[in-house]
N, CA, C and O of each residue as an XYZ file, in Angstrom:
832
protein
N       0.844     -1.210      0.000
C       0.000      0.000      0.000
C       0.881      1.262      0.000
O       0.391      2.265     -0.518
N       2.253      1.344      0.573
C       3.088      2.460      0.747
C       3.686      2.699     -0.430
O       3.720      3.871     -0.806
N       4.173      1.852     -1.109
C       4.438      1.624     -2.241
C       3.728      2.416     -3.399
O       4.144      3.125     -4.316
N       2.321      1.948     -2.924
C       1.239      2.498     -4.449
C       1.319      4.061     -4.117
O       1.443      4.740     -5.136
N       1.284      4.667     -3.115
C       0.834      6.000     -2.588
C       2.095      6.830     -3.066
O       1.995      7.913     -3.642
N       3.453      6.120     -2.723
C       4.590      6.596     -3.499
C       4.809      6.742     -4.711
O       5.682      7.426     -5.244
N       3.902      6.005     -5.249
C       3.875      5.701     -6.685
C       3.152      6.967     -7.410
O       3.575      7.537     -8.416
N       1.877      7.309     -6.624
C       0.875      8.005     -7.160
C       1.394      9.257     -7.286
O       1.122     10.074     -8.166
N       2.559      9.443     -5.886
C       2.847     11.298     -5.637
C       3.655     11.503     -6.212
O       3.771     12.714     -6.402
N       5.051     10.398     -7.072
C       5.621     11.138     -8.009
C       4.879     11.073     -9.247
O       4.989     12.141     -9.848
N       4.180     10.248     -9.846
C       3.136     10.419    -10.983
C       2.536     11.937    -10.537
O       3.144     12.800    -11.171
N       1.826     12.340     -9.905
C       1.294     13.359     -9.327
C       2.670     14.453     -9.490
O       2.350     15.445    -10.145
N       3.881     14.461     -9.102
C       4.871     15.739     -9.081
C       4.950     15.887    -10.605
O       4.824     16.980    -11.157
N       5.246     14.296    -11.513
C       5.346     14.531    -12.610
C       4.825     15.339    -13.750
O       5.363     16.012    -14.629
N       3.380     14.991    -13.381
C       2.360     15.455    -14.854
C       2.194     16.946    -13.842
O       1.827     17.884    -14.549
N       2.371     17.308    -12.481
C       2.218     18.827    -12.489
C       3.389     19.860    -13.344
O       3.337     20.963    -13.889
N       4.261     18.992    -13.151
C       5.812     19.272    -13.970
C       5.665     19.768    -15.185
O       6.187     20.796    -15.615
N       4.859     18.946    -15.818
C       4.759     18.787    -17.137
C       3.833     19.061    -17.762
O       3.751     18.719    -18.941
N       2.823     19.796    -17.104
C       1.902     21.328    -17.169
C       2.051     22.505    -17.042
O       1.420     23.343    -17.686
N       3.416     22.895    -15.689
C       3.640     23.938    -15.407
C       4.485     24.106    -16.777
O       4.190     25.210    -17.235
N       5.421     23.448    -17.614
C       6.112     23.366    -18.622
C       5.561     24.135    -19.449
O       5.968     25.262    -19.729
N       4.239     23.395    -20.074
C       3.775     23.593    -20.994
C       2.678     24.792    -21.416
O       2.172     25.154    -22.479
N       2.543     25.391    -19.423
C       2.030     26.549    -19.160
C       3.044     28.063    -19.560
O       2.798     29.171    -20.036
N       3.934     27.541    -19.192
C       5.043     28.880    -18.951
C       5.799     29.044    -20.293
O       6.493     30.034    -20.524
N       5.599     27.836    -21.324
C       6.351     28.173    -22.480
C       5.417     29.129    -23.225
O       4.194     29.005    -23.164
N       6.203     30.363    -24.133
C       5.852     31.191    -24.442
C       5.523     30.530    -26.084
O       5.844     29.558    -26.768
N       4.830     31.531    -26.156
C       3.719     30.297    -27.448
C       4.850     31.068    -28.579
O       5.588     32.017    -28.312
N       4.760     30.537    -29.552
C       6.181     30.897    -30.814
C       5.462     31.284    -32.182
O       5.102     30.453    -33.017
N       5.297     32.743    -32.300
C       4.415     32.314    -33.703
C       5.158     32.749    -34.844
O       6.206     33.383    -34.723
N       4.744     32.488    -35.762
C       5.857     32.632    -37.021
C       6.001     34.437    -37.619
O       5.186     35.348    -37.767
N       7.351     34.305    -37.811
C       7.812     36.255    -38.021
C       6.677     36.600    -38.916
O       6.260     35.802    -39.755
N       6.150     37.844    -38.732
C       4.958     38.204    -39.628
C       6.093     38.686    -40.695
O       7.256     39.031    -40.485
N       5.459     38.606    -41.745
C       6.346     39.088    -43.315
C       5.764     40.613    -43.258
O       4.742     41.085    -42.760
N       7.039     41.272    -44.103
C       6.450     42.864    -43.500
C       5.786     42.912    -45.033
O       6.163     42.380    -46.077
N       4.713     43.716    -44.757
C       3.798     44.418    -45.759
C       4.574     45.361    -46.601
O       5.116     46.197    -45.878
N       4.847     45.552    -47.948
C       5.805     45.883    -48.803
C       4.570     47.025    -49.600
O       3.762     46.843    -50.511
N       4.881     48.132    -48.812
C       4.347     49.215    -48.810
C       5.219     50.303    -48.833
O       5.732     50.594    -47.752
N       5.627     51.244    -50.207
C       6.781     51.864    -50.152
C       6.102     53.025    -49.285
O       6.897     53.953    -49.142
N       5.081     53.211    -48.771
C       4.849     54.802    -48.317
C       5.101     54.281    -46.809
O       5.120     55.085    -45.877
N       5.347     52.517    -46.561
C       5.124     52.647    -44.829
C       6.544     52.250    -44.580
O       7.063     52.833    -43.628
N       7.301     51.372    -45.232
C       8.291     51.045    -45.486
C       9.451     51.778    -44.709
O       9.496     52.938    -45.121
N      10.190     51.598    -43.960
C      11.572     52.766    -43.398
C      12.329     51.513    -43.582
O      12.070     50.317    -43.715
N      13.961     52.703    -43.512
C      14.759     51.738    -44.038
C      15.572     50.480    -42.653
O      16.342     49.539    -42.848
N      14.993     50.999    -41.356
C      14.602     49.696    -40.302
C      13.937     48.514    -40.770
O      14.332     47.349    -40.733
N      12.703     49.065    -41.284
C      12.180     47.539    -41.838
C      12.812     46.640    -43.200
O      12.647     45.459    -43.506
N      13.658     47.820    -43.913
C      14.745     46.993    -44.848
C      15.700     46.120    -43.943
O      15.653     44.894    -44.035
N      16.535     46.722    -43.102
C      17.671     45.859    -42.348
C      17.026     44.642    -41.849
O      17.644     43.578    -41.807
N      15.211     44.811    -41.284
C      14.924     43.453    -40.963
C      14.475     42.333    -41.520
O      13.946     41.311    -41.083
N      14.843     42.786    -42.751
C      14.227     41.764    -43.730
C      14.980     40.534    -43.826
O      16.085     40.478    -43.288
N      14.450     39.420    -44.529
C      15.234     38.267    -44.136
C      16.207     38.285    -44.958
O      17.355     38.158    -44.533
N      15.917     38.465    -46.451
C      16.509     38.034    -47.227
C      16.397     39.398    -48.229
O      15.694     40.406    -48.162
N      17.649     38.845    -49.395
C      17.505     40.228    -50.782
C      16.293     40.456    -51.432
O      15.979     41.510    -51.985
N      15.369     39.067    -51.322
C      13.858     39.133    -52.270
C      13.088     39.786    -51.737
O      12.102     40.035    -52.431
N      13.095     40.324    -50.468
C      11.941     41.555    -50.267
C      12.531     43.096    -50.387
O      11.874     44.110    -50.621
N      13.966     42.986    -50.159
C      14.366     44.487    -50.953
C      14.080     44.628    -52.599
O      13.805     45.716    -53.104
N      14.187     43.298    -53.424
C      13.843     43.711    -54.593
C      12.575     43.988    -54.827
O      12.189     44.964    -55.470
N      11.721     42.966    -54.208
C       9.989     43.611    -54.417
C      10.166     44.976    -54.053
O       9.635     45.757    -54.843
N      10.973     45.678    -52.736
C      10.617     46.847    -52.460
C      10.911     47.873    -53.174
O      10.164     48.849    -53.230
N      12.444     47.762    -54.047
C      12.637     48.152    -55.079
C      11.849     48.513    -56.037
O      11.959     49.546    -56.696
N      10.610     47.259    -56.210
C      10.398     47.307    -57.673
C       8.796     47.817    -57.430
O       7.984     47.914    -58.350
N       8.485     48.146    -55.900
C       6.921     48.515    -56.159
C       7.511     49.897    -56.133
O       6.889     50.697    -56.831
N       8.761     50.467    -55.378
C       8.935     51.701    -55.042
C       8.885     52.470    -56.846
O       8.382     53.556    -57.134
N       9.566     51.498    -57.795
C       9.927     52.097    -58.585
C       8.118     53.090    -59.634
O       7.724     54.183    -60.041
N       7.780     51.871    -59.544
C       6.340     51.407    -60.572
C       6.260     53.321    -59.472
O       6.697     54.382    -59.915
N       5.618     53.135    -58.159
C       5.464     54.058    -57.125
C       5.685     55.965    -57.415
O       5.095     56.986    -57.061
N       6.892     55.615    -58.258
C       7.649     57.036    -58.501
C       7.273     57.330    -60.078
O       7.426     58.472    -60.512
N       6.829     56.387    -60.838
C       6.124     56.640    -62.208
C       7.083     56.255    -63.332
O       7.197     56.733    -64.461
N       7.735     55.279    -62.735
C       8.825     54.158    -64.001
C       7.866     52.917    -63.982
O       7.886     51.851    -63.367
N       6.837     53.602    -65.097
C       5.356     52.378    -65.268
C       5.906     51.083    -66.151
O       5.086     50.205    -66.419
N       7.041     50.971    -66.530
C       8.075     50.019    -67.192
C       8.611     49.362    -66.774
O       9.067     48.371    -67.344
N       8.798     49.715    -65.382
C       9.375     48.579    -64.409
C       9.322     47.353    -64.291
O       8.186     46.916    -64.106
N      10.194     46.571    -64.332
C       9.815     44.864    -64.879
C      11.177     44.047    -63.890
O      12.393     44.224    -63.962
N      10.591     43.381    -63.245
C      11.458     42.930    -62.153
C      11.925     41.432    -62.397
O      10.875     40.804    -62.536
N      13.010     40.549    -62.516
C      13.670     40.102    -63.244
C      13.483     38.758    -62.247
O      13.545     38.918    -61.028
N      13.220     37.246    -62.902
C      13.314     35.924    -62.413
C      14.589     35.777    -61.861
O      15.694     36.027    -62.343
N      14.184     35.231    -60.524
C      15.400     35.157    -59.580
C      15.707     34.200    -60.071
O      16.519     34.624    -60.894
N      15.658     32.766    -60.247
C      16.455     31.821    -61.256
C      17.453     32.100    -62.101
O      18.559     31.565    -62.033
N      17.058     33.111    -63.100
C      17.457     33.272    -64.519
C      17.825     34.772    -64.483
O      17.951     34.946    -65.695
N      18.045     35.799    -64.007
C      18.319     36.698    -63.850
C      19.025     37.510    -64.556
O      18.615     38.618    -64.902
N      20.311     36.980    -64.881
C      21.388     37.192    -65.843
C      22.048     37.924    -65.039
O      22.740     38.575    -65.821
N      22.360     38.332    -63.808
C      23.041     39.660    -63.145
C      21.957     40.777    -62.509
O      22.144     41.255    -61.390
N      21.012     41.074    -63.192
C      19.853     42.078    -62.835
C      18.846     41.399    -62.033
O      18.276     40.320    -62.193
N      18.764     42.323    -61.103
C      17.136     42.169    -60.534
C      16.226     42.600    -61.139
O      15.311     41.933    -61.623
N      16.468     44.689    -61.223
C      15.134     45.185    -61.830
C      15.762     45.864    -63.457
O      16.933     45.915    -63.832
N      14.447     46.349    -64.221
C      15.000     46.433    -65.561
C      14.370     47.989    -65.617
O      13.232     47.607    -65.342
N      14.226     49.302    -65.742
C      13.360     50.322    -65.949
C      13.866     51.415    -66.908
O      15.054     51.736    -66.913
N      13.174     51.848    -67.525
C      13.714     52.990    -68.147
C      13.756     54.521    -67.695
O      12.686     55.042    -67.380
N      15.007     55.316    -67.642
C      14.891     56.691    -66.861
C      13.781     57.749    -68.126
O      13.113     57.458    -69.118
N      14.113     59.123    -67.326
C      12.916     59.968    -68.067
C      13.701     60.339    -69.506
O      12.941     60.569    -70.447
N      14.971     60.413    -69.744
C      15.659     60.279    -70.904
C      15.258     59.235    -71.925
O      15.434     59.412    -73.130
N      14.660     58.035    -71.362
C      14.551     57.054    -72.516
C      15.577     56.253    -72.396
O      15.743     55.352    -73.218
N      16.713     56.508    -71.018
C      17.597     55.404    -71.213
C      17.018     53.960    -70.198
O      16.485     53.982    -69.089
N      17.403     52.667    -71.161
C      17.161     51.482    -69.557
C      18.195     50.993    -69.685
O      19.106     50.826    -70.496
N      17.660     50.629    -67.990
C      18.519     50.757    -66.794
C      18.642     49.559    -66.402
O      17.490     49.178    -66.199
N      19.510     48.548    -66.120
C      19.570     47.416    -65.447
C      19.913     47.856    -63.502
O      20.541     48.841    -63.114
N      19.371     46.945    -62.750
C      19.559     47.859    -61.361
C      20.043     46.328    -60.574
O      19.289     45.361    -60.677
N      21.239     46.224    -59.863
C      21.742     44.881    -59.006
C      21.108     45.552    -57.593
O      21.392     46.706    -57.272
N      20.319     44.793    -56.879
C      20.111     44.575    -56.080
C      20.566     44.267    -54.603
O      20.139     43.266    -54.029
N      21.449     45.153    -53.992
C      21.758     44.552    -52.504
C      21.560     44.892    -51.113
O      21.886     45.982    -50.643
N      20.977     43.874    -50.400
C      20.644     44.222    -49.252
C      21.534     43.635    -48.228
O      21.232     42.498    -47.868
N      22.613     44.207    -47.666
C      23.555     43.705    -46.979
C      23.679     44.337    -45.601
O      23.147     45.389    -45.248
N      24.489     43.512    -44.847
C      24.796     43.929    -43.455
C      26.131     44.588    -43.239
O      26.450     45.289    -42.278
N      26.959     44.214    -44.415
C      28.086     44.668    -44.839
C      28.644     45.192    -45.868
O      27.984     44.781    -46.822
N      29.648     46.002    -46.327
C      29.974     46.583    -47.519
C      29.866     45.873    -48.841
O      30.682     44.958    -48.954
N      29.268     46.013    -49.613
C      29.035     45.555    -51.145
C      30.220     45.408    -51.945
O      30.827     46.462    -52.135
N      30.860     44.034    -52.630
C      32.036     43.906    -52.952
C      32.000     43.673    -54.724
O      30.930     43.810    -55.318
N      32.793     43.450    -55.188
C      32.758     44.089    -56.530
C      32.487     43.079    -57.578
O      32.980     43.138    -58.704
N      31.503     41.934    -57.073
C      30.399     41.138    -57.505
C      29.625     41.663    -58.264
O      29.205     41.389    -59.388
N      29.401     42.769    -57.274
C      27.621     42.982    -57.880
C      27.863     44.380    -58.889
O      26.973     44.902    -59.560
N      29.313     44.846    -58.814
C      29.198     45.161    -60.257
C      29.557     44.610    -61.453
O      29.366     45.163    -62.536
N      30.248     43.168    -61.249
C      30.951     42.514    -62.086
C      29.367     41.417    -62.599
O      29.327     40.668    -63.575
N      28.213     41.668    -61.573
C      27.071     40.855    -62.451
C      26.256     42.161    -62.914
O      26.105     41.909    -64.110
N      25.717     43.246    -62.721
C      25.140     44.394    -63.442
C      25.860     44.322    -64.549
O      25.225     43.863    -65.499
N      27.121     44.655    -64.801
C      27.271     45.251    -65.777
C      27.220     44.337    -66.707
O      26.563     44.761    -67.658
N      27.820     42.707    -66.960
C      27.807     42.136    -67.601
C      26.466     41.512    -68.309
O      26.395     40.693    -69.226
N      25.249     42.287    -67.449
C      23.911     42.127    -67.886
C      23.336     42.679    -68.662
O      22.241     42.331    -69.105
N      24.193     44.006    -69.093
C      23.512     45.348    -69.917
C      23.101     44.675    -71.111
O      21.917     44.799    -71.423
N      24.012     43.834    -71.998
C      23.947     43.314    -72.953
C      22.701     42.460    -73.791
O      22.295     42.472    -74.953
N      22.274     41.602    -72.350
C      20.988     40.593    -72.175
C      19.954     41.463    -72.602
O      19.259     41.288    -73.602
N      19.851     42.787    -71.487
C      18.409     43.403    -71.291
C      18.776     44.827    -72.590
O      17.978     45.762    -72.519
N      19.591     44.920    -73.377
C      19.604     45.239    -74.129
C      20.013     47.652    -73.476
O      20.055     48.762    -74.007
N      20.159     47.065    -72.236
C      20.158     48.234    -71.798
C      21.737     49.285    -71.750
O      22.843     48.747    -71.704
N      21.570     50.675    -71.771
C      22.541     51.237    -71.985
C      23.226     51.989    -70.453
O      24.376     52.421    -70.533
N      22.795     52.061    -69.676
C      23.131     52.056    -68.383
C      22.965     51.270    -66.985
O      21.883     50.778    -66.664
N      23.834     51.207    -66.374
C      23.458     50.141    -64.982
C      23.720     50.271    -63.582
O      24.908     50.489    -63.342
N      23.143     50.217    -62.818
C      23.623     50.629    -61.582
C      23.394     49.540    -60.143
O      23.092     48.373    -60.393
N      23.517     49.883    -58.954
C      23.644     49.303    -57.718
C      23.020     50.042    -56.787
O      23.205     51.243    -56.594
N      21.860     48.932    -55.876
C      21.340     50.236    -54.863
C      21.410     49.096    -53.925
O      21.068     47.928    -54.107
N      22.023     49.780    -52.680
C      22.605     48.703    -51.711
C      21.624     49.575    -50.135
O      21.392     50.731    -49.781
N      21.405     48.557    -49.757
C      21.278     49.125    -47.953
C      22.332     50.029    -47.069
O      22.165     50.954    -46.274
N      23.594     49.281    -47.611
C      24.776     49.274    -46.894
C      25.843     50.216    -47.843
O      25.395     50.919    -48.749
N      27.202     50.156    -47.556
C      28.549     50.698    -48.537
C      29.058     50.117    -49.532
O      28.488     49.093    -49.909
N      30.086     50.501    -50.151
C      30.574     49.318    -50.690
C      31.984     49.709    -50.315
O      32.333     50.750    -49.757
N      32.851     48.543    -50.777
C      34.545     48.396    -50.820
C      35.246     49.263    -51.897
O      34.996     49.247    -53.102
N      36.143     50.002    -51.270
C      37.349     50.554    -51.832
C      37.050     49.603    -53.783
O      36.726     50.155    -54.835
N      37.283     48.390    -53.571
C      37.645     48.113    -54.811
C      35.916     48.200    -55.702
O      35.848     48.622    -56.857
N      34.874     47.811    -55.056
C      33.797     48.092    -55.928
C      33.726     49.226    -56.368
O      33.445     49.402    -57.554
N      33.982     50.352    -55.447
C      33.791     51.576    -56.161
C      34.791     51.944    -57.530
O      34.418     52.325    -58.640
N      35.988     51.725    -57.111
C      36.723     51.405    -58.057
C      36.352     51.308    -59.624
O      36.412     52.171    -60.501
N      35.922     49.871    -59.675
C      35.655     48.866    -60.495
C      34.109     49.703    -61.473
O      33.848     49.632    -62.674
N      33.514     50.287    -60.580
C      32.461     50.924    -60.820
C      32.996     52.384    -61.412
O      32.390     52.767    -62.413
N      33.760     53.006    -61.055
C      34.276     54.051    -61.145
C      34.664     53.741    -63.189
O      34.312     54.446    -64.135
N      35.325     52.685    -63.194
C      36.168     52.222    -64.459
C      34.598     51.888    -65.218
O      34.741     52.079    -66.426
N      33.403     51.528    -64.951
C      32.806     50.747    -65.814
C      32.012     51.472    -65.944
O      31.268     51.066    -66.838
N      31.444     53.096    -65.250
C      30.290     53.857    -65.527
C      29.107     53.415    -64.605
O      28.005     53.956    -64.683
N      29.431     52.251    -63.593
C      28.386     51.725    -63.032
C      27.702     52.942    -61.650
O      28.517     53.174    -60.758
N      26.722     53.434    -61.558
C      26.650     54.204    -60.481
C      26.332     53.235    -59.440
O      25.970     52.119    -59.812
N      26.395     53.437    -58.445
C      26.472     53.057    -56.958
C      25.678     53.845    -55.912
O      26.078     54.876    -55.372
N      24.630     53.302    -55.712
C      23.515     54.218    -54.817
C      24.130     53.646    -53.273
O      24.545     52.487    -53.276
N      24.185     54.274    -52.221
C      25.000     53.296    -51.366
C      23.165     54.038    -50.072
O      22.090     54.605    -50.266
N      24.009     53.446    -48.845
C      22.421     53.588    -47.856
C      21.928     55.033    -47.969
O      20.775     55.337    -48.277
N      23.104     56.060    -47.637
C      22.810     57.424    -47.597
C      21.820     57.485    -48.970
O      20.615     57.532    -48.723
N      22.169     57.489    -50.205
C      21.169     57.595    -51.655
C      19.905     56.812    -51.242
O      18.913     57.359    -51.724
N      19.662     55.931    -50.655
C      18.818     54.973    -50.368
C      17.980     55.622    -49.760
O      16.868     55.498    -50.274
N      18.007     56.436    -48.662
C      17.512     56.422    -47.355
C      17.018     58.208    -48.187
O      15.837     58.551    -48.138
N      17.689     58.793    -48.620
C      17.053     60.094    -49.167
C      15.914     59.499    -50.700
O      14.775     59.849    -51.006
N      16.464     58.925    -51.079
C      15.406     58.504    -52.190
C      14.065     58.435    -51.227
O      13.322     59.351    -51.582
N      13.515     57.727    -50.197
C      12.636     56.713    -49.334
C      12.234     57.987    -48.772
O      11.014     57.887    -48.903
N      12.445     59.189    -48.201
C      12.401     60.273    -48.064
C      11.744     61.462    -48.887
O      10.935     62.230    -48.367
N      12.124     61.551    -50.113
C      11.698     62.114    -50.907
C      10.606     61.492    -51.284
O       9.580     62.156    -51.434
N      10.605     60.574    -51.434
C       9.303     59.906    -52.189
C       8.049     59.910    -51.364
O       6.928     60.143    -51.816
N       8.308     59.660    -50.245
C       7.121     60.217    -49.199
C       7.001     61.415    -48.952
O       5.833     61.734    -48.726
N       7.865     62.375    -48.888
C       7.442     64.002    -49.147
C       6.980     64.197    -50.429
O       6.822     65.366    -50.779
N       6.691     63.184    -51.322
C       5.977     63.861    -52.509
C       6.655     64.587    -53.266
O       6.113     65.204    -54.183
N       7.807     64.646    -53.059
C       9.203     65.096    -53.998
C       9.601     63.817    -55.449
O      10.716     63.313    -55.583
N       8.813     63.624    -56.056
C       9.219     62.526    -56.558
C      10.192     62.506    -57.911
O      10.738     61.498    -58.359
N      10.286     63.908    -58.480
C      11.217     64.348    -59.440
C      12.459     64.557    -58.804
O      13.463     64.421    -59.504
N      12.632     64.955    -57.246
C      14.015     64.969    -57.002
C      14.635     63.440    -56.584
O      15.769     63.141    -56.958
N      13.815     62.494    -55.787
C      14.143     60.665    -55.626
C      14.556     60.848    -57.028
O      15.782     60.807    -57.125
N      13.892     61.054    -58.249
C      13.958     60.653    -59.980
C      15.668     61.144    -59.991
O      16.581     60.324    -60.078
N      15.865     62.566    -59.890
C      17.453     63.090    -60.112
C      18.488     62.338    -59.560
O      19.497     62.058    -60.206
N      18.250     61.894    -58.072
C      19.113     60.891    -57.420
C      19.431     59.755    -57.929
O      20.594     59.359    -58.015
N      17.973     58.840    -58.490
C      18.328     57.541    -58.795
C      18.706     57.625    -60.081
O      19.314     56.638    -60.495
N      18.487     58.716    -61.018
C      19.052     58.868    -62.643
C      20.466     59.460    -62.618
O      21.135     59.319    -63.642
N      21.008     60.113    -61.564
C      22.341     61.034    -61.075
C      23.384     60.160    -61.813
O      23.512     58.970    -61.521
N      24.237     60.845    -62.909
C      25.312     60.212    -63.060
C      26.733     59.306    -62.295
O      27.378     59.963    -61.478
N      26.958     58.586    -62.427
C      28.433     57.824    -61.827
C      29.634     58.477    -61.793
O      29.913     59.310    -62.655
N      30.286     58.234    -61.009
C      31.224     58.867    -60.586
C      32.238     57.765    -61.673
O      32.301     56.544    -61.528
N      32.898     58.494    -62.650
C      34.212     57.962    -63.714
C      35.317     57.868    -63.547
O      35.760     58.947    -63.154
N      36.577     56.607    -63.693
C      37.456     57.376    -63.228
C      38.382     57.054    -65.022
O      38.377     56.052    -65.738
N      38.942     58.166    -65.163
C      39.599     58.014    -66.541
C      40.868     57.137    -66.800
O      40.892     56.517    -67.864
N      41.932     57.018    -65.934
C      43.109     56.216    -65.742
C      42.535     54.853    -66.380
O      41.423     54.364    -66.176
N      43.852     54.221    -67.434
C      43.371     53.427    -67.833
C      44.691     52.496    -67.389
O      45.617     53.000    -66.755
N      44.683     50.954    -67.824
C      45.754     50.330    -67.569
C      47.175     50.826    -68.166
O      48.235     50.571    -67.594
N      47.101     51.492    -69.260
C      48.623     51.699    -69.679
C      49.011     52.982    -68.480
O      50.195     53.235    -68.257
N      48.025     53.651    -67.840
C      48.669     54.191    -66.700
C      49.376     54.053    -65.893
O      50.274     54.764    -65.442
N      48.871     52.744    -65.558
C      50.062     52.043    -64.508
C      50.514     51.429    -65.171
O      51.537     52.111    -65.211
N      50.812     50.310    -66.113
C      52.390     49.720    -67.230
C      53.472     51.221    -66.794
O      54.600     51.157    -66.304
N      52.668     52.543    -67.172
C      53.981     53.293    -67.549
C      54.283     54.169    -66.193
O      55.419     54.630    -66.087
N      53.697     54.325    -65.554
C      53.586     55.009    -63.979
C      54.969     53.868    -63.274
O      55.321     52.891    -63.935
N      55.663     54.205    -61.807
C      56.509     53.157    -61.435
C      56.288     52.360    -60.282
O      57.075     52.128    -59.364
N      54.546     51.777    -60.517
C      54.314     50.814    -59.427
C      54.806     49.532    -60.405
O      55.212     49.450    -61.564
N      54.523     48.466    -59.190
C      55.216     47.589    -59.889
C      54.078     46.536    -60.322
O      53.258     46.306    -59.433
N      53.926     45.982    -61.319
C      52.803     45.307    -61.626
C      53.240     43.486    -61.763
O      53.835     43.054    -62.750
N      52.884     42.746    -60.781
C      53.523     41.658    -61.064
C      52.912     40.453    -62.118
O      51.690     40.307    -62.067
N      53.343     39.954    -62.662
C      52.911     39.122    -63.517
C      52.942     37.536    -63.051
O      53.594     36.980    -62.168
N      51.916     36.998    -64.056
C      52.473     35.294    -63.379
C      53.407     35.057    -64.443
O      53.028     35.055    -65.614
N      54.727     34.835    -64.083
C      55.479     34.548    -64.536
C      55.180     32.402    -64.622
O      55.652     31.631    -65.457
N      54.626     32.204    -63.897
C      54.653     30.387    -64.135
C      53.419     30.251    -65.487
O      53.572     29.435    -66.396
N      52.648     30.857    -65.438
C      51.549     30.928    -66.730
C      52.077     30.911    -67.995
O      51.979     30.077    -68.896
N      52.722     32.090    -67.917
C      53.920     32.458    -69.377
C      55.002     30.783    -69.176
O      54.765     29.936    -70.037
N      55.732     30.532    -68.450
C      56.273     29.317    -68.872
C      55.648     28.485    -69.120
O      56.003     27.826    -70.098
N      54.430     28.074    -68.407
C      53.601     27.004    -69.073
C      53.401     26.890    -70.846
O      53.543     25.956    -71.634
N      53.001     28.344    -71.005
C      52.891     28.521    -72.424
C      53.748     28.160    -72.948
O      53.728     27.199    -73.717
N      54.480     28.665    -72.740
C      55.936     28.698    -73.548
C      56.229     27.238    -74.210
O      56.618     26.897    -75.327
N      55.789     26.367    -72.767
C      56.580     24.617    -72.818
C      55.524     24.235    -73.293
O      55.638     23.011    -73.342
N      54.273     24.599    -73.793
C      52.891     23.914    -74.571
C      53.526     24.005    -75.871
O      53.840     23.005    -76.515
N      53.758     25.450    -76.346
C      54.322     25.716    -77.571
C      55.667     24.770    -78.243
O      56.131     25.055    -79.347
């Protein structure tokens, strides 16, 4: 009989155990997806986004938003380098790389824009990032005509466009690139030193 009664009160400590558990756990519900609304949109709710595919939707309703009714937003599969495709008030289109980063933008995403112009048949291309980019993207961008919208351009575009300024967001995101003219025979003839693979060239050499 002492036995059963012992029996009953840890059965009894147990399943209270294992209610209070199931009382006190905080219920888990799944991240609400943010509503992709360029007028509610701040660029907080960009950083919390999960991933690059809701900066490009945001991109691409913002764009339609500002009166680039051409706006045509590009299969993430098949992409070719571009996210969005639009034409400025000149009549030029625009291929646009897409990045939403936590960190500086590296010289990827101009080495896939630009090599996209070709596909979408377009004559200018650019980068609109959350974040900065690297010494060498700008660079690289600098050499290729690519403009580079970095957070500051971002965050005044998102600004303007809700003040109803929407021809000046237009000047920003159409604003020419920063060029840089130096070409490689600059440095051949300048006295840095440019190293070569010298094992490449022998390879050749011993194919020949």
């Amino acid at each position: 009989m002492t036995k059963i009664i012992i029996f009953m009160v840890i059965l009894v400590i147990i399943t209270a155990a294992f209610v209070f558990k199931v009382l006190s756990r905080k219920k888990s519900y799944p991240p609400r997806s943010i509503v992709i609304d360029p007028l509610k949109i701040t660029i907080q709710d960009i950083d919390r986004m999960e991933d690059g595919t809701d900066f490009e939707e945001y991109l691409y309703r913002l764009f339609l938003a500002l009166g680039y009714n051409d706006a045509y937003k590009t299969r993430g599969s098949r992409d070719f380098g571009s996210d969005l495709v639009f034409t400025d008030r000149e009549g030029y289109r625009i291929v646009v790389q897409a990045k939403r980063y936590s960190y500086p933008v590296g010289v990827g995403a101009v080495q896939e824009v630009y090599s996209s112009m070709r596909y979408y048949r377009a004559k200018k291309s650019m980068v609109i990032s959350s974040n900065q980019y690297t010494s060498a993207c700008e660079e690289l961008a600098g050499y290729n005509a690519v403009k580079l919208h970095n957070r500051s351009d971002l965050i005044n575009i998102m600004d303007l466009f809700k003040s109803g300024e929407i021809n000046k967001a237009k000047d920003i995101i159409e604003s020419e690139p920063r060029i840089i003219l130096d070409s490689w025979d600059n440095y051949m003839n300048c006295n840095k030193v440019i190293k070569k693979d010298f094992r490449a060239e022998k390879r050749l050499v011993a194919k020949k």
